[in-house]
Steps between C-alpha positions, in 0.01 A plus 500: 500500500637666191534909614325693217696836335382834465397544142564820453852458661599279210327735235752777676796327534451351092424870371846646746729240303296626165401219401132378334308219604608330160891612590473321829282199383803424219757517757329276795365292231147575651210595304400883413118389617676340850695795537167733451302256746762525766519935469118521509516224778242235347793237548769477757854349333610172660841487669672384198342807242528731799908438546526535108331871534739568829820385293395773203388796654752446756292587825478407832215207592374727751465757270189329311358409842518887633174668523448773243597874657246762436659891499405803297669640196530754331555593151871285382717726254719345304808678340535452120112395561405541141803242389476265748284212412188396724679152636795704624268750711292258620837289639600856662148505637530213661849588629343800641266291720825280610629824607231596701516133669825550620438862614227354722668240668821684557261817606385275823855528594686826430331858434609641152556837421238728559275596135637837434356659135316816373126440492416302195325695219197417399450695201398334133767413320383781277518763719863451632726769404843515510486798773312230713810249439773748595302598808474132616876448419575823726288371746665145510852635512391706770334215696805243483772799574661507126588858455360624173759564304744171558503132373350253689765283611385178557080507387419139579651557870331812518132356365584190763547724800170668422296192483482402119558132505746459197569117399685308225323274316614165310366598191710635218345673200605723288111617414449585883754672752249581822124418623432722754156511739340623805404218704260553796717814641824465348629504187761248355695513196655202304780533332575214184834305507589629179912617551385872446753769509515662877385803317209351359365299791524897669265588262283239523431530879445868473269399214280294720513754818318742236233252428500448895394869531381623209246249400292423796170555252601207277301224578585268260727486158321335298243800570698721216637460165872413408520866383412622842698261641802624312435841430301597816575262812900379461583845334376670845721237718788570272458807537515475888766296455728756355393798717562247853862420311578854319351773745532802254693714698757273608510378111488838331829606716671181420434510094819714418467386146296243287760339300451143549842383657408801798182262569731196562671731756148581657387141500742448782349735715151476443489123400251578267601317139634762206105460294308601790690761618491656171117441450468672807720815360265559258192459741633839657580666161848525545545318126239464234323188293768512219805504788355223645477297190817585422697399870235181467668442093853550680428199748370288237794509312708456844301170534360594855165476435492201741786493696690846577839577638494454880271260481663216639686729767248664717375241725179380489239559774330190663224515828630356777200560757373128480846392535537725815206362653557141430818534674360678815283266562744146481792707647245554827390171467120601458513211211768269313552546165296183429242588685425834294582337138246207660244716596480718224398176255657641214768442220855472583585749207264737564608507881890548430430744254277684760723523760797443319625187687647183421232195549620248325853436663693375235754350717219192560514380174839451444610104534603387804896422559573129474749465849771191418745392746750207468425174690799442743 
């Protein structure tokens, strides 16, 4: 008896790979109403259709057989949101709920890090001032142990040992660095394969932690305009961002002068890159509109609008809790390695990238030696 798939398994895995029913139809040589029958599950494919869909979207059989997982969400934030087209955040999306797959299984095993944040606010978006965003930052800092006045060291191992679940994802693009949501009670944040400066990817996660907290009253996105969005909503989390990253006391006594090769000096200590660092100068009046036009002019004609000096020095952050825990539980033998990846029932990619392991062991597709010996 021919086991049926889970419809909306295949409409997930299709719209994680970005790809429309018409994409996948030309490449399995299937057609776009075949491809809509199976998704809305009017038709189960044959063996032969169903192995031409595996080979594409590169999943695990078991995958399509799994039983859908129901969990709440939250609202999913997406940095450079008003860029980044609707295909790439619904991939993320989906990545998210990958994410949230593995956090289960592995939870049945090993006991993350306890939740440790500020109470959410749960103010309109309208209503948050920028008093209320200092006061969270000072309240954050003071919950994880950062003293207020110093750089944060390492802020994805910091986030990690307070219970944010931070994750790579497969996905590069340029129009979207991180997706970040609360699931049930914990909040995860995605961050997009996209070779970002350490500096940047910094920024990005301390980005997303201000959504985390400062927008618990968002219930949806697509519940405001792309002017709110912009000018409102990511303005607020950047504006977190900077404060968790440039406390203004410990900034202010650092800034012995503004000329723009002294930031390149500060960007070492605070690993904070040269633009934001001076946006955030003139967020605490220590230089006016036209000086910051004028140190923005100077780094346009340096060229380092996009990449700045250091940038390929200071080493880039990357989570390492799923890692940890993956390795906890083969090294105690609580599982194999093939058990876990065979359990889970996802993608090989997505599961290396995850927990940043090696899957596919190269050294088994290399050709076998040919052994000769003489006759004697």
């Amino acid at each position: 008896m021919e086991k049926r798939i889970n419809p909306e398994k295949l409409k997930e895995a299709r719209i994680s790979r970005g790809l429309t029913k018409k994409a996948l139809a030309d490449r399995t040589g299937i057609s776009r109403q075949m491809i809509s029958n199976y998704e809305l599950g009017k038709t189960n494919p044959g063996s032969k259709n169903l192995l031409s869909i595996i080979k594409v979207l590169d999943f695990p059989f078991t995958y399509f057989t799994a039983e859908s997982k129901t969990f709440y969400e939250g609202t999913t934030f997406f940095r450079s949101q008003s860029a980044a087209t609707k295909k790439s955040r619904d991939m993320q999306s989906i990545r998210l709920k990958f994410q949230k797959e593995i956090y289960d299984f592995l939870s049945q095993y090993v006991n993350f890090p306890k939740l440790r944040l500020p109470s959410m606010l749960t103010k309109s978006i309208y209503n948050i001032t920028d008093k209320d965003i200092e006061d969270k930052v000072k309240e954050l800092r003071n919950l994880w142990e950062i003293s207020t006045d110093s750089p944060i060291t390492n802020l994805i191992k910091i986030a990690e040992s307070n219970g944010i679940i931070i994750v790579e994802s497969t996905m590069s693009d340029d129009t979207l660095d991180a997706v970040s949501e609360w699931i049930e009670d914990r909040p995860f944040i995605m961050l997009t394969d996209n070779n970002e400066s350490a500096v940047r990817r910094r920024f990005n996660v301390a980005h997303e932690i201000g959504h985390i907290i400062l927008h618990g009253d968002v219930e949806s996105i697509h519940d405001y305009t792309a002017k709110d969005l912009k000018r409102v909503i990511e303005r607020q989390a950047n504006y977190f961002a900077s404060c968790l990253l440039l406390p203004e006391e410990g900034f202010v006594n650092s800034l012995l002068s503004t000329r723009l090769d002294f930031y390149v000096e500060l960007k070492k200590y605070w690993k904070v890159s040269i633009q934001a660092m001076i946006m955030r100068t003139e967020q605490l009046d220590l230089i006016n509109e036209d000086q910051k036009l004028y140190l923005f002019k100077q780094i346009a004609s340096r060229k380092w609008k996009k990449v700045e000096p250091l940038d390929d020095t200071i080493r880039i952050e990357i989570p390492t809790v799923y890692n940890k825990v993956f390795n906890l539980i083969v090294s105690n033998n609580l599982l194999s390695k093939q058990a876990i990846i065979s359990s889970l029932k996802l993608p090989t990619d997505e599961l290396e990238k995850s927990f940043n392991i090696k899957i596919r062991d190269e050294s088994t597709m290399t050709e076998p030696t040919v052994r000769l010996r003489l006759i004697k």
